[in-house]
C-alpha positions in Angstrom: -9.0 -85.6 6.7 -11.0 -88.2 8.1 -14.7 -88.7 6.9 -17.4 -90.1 9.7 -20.6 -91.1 8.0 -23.5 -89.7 10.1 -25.0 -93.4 10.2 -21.8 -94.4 12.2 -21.9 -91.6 14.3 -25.9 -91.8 15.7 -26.9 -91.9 18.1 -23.8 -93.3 20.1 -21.4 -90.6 19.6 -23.3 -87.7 18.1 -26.5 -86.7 20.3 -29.1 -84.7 18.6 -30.9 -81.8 19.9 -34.5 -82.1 18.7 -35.0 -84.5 15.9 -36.3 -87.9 17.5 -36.2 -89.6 14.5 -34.2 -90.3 11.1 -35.1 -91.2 7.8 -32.7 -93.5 6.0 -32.0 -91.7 2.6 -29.2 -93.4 0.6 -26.5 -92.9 2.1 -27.7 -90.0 4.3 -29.9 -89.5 7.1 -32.7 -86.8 7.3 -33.3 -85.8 10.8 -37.5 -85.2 11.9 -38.8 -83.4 14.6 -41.6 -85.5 15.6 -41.2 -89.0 16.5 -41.7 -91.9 14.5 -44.5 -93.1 15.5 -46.7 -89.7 14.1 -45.8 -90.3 10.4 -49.0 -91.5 9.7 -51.1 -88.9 11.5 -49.2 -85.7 9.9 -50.6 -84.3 7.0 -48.7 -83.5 3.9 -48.1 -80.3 4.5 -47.0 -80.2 7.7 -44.6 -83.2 6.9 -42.6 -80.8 5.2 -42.1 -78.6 7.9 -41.6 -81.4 10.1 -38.3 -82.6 8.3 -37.3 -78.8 8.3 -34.8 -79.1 11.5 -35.3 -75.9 12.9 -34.0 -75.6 16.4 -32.1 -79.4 15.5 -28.5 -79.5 16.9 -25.9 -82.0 16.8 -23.5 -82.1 19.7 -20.2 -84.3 20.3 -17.0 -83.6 22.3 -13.4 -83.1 20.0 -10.3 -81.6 19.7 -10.2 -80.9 16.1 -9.8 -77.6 14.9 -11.4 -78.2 11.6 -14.8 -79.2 11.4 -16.8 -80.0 7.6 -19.9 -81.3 7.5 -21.5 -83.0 3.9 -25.1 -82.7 3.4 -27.9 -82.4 0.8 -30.2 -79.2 0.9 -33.6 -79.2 -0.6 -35.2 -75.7 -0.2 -38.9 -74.2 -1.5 -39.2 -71.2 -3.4 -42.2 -69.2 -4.2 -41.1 -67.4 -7.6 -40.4 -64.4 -8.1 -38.4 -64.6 -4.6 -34.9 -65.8 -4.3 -33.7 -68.9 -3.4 -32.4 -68.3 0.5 -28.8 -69.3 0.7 -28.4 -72.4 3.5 -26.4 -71.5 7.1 -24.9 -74.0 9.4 -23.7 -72.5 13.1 -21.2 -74.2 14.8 -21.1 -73.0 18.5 -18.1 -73.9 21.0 -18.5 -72.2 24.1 -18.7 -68.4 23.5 -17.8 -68.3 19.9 -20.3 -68.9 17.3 -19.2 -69.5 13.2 -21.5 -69.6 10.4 -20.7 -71.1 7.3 -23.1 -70.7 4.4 -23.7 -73.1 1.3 -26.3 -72.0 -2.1 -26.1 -75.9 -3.7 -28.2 -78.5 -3.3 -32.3 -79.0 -4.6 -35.0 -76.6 -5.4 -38.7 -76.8 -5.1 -40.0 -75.1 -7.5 -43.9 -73.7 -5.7 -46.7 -72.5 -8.5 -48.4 -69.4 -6.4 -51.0 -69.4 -8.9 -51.6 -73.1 -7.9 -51.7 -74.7 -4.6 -49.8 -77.8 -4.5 -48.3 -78.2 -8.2 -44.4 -78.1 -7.8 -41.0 -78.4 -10.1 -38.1 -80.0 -8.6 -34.6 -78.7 -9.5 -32.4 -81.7 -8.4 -28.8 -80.2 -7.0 -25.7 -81.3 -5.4 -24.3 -82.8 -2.6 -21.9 -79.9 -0.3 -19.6 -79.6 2.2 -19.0 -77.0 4.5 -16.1 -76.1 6.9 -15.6 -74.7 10.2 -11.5 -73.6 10.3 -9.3 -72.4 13.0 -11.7 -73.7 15.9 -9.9 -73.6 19.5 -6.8 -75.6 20.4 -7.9 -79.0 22.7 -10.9 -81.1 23.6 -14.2 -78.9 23.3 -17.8 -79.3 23.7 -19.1 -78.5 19.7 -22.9 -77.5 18.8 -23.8 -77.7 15.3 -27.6 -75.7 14.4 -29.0 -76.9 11.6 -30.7 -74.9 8.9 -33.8 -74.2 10.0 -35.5 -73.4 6.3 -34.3 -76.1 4.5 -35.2 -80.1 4.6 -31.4 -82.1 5.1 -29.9 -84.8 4.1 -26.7 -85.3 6.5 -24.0 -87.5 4.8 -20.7 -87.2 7.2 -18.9 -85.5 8.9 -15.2 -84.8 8.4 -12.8 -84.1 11.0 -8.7 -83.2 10.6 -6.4 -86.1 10.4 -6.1 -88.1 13.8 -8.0 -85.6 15.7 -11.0 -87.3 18.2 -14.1 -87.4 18.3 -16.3 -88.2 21.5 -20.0 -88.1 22.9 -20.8 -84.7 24.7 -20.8 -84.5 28.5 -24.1 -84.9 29.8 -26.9 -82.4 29.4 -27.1 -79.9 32.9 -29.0 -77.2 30.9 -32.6 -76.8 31.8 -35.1 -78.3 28.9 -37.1 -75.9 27.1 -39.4 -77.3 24.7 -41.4 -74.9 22.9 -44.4 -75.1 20.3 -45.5 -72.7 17.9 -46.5 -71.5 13.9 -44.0 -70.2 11.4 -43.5 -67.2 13.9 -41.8 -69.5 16.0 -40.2 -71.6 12.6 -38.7 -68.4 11.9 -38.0 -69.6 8.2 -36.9 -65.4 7.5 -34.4 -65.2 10.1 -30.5 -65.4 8.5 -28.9 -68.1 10.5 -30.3 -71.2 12.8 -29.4 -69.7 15.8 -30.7 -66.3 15.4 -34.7 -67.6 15.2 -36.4 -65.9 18.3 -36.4 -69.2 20.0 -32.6 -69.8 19.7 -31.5 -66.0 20.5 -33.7 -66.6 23.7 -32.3 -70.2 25.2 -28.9 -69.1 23.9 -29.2 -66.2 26.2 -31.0 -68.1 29.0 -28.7 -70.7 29.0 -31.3 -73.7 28.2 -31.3 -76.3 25.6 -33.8 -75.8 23.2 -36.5 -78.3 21.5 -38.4 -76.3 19.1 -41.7 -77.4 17.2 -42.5 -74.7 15.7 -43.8 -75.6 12.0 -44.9 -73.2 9.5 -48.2 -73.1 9.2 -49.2 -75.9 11.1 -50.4 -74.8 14.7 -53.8 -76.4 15.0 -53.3 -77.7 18.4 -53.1 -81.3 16.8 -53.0 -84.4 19.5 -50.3 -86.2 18.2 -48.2 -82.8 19.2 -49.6 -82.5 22.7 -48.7 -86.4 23.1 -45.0 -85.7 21.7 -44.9 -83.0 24.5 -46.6 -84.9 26.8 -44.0 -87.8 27.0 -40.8 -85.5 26.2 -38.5 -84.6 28.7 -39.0 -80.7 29.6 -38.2 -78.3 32.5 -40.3 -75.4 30.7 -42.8 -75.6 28.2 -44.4 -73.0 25.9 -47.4 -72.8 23.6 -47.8 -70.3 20.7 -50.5 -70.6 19.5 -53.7 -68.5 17.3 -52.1 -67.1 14.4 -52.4 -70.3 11.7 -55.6 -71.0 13.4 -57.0 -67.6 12.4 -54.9 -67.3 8.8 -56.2 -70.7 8.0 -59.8 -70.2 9.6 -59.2 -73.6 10.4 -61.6 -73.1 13.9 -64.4 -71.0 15.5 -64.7 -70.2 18.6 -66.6 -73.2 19.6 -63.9 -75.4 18.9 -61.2 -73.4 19.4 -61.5 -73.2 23.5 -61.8 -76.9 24.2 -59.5 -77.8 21.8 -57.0 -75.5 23.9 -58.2 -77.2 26.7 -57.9 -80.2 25.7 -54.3 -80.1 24.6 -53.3 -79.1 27.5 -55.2 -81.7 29.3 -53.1 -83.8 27.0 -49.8 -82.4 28.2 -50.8 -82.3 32.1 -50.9 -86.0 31.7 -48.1 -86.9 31.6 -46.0 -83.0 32.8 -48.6 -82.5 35.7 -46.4 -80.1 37.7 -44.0 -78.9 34.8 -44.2 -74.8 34.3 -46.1 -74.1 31.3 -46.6 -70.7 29.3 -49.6 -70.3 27.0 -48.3 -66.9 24.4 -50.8 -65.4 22.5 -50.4 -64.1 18.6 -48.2 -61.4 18.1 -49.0 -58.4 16.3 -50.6 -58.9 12.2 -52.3 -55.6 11.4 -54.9 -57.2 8.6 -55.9 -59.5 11.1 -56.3 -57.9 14.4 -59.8 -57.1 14.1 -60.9 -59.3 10.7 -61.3 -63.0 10.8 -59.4 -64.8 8.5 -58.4 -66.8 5.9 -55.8 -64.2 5.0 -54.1 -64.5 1.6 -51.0 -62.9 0.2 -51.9 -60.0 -2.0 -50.1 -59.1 -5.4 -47.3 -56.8 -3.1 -46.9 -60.4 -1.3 -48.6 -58.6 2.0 -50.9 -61.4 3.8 -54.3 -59.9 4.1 -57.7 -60.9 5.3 -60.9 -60.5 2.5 -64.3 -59.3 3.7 -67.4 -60.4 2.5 -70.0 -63.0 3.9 -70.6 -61.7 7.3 -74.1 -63.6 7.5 -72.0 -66.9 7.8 -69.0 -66.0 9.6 -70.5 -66.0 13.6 -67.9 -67.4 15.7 -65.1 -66.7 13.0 -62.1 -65.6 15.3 -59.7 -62.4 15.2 -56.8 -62.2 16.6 -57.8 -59.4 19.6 -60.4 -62.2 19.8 -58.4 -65.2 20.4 -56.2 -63.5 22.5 -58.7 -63.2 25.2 -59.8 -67.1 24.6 -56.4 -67.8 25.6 -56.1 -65.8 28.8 -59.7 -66.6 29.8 -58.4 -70.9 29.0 -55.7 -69.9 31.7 -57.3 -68.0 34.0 -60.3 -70.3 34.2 -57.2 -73.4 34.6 -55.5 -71.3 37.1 -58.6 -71.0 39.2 -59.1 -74.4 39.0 -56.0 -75.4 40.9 -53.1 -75.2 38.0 -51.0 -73.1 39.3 -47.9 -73.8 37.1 -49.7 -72.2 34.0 -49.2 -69.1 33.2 -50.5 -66.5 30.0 -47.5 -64.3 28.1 -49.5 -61.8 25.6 -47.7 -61.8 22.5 -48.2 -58.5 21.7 -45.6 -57.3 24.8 -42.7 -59.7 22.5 -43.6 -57.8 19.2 -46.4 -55.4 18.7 -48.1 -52.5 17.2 -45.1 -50.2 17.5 -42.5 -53.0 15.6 -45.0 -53.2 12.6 -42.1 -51.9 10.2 -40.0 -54.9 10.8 -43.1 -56.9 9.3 -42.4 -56.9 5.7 -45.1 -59.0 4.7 -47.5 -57.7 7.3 -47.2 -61.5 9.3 -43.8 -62.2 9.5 -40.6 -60.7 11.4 -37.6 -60.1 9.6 -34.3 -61.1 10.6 -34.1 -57.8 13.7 -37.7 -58.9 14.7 -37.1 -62.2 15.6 -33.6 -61.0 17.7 -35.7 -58.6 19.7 -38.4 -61.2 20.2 -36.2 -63.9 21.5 -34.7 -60.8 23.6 -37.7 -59.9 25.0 -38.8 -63.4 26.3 -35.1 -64.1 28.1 -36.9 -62.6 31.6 -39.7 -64.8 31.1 -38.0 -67.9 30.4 -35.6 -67.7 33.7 -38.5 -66.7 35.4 -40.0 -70.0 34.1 -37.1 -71.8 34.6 -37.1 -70.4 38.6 -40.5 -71.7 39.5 
């Protein structure tokens, strides 16, 4: 069995999907989905999510038919839930493999205390992809998209090759969003809404979607800005409204201005601006909204007499269609508005088990839902 360490193998011979830069760890590499140059503007929090390589593939050509790959998982857990097991997919043209791994590091979250965290330190493990096709084939590895990696080698049979991937001829979709589009409860890489839906569509994805972290930041809208893309979409609302991190007055031109941002530098790129999907708590309530005892995420009343401007989500979604349609009249005529509610609303509340987000069947029908729109997006 040969072993390839993953610093020999990047970026020459292995090309990865999504994750424009590294950090050296030992003798690993951890793969980041905003480029280097942000470090120092991301916040702590959204660092985390960051390193989570959700949407991240690596892609090289070979005719083995016995793939492993040796890594170091660290995962969160919020006690009394579970620690999630850890899936790898390995696609080669029509077939896709899983292969699944519960070692590596746990952090430990207090609920009662923002912030304050145990670390379980775990192993390294290796995971194998047997009795792949006969002859040279174009392989796509999805990483885990709710764990942070450490990528240590990879391991091919004896005297079996290993070569870059012909190039890319899939359209470019790069899409940003919250933990809706992270899809952290979905069961395997390629089964987040975003993945089902360029899987489908036949494009390459580039997802920034980060847990929690959807606050129209600048140093995302430059990322987009100077990233190659056919089709771009924006999710956007939901952490801005479960955070009450804005009001209306800042919310508007700080859409604006992010797309201003990304029209810079993609001024005649199709662009889709998708509103919040369906969160029943708060629809018509501003937020913050806080997990209750039953681990449902709801909003608190109180303090009217300071809350003007506070934003809901039937609120913000008409921000965002009025943003477009006032952009739209203005001459851009590559923007468009998708409501969120038409890829998971009202009617698919029961596969919202914690009243924010999908499960595992929600996310497949969302990412089935938005296959028209992105080939019509992909068309224009």
């Amino acid at each position: 069995m040969q072993t390839l360490p993953f610093k020999q193998l990047v970026p020459d011979i292995l090309r990865t999907i999504g994750a424009p830069d590294f950090e050296e760890r030992g003798d690993g590499l951890s793969p980041r989905r905003l480029p280097a140059w942000t470090r120092p503007q991301v916040p702590a929090p959204m660092d985390v999510m960051v390193r989570m390589p959700s949407g991240v593939r690596l892609e090289f050509s070979s005719d083995a038919t016995r793939v492993g790959i040796e890594f170091l998982a660290t995962n969160m857990v919020t006690p009394p839930r579970p620690r999630r097991p850890i899936t790898f997919n390995l696609q080669c043209g029509d077939t896709l493999e899983a292969a699944t791994s519960t070692a590596g590091n746990t952090i430990v979250l207090n609920p009662r205390q923002p912030g304050e965290f145990e670390l379980k330190r775990g192993e390294v493990d290796t995971l194998w992809f047997d009795d792949l096709p006969a002859g040279d084939k174009h392989c796509e590895i999805w990483l885990p998209h709710n764990a942070m990696l450490e990528l240590h080698s990879l391991k091919l049979d004896d005297g079996a090759s290993i070569g870059a991937p012909p190039r890319e001829s899939r359209p470019v979709w790069l899409h940003y969003g919250s933990s809706i589009s992270h899809c952290m409860e979905a069961e395997q890489p390629a089964f987040t809404w975003p993945a089902v839906a360029a899987r489908t569509a036949g494009v390459s994805l580039r997802s920034l979607g980060f847990g929690g972290q959807c606050h129209l930041d600048q140093f995302v809208a430059r990322t987009i800005r100077d990233a190659h893309a056919d089709v771009i979409t924006i999710k956007t609302g939901i952490n801005i409204v479960n955070m009450d991190s804005m009001r209306e007055r800042i919310f508007t031109p700080a859409l604006h201005g992010f797309l201003d941002t990304i029209r810079e530098g993609k001024p005649h790129t199709p662009i889709a601006v998708i509103s919040p999907i369906f969160c029943p708590s708060a629809e018509d309530n501003p937020g913050p909204t806080i997990p209750n005892a039953d681990g449902k995420f709801v909003t608190h009343a109180g303090n009217e007499h300071l809350r003007n401007g506070c934003l809901t989500l039937k609120r913000i979604r008409e921000l965002i269609a009025t943003v477009v349609s006032a952009r739209q009249a203005a001459g851009d005529r590559k923007l468009h508005y998708v409501d969120g509610l038409t890829l998971f609303g009202e009617s698919d509340a029961p596969d919202l088990p914690d009243d924010l987000h999908p499960n595992p069947a929600g996310y497949i029908r969302m990412g089935e839902r938005f296959v028209p729109t992105l080939v019509e997006l992909c068309a224009r």
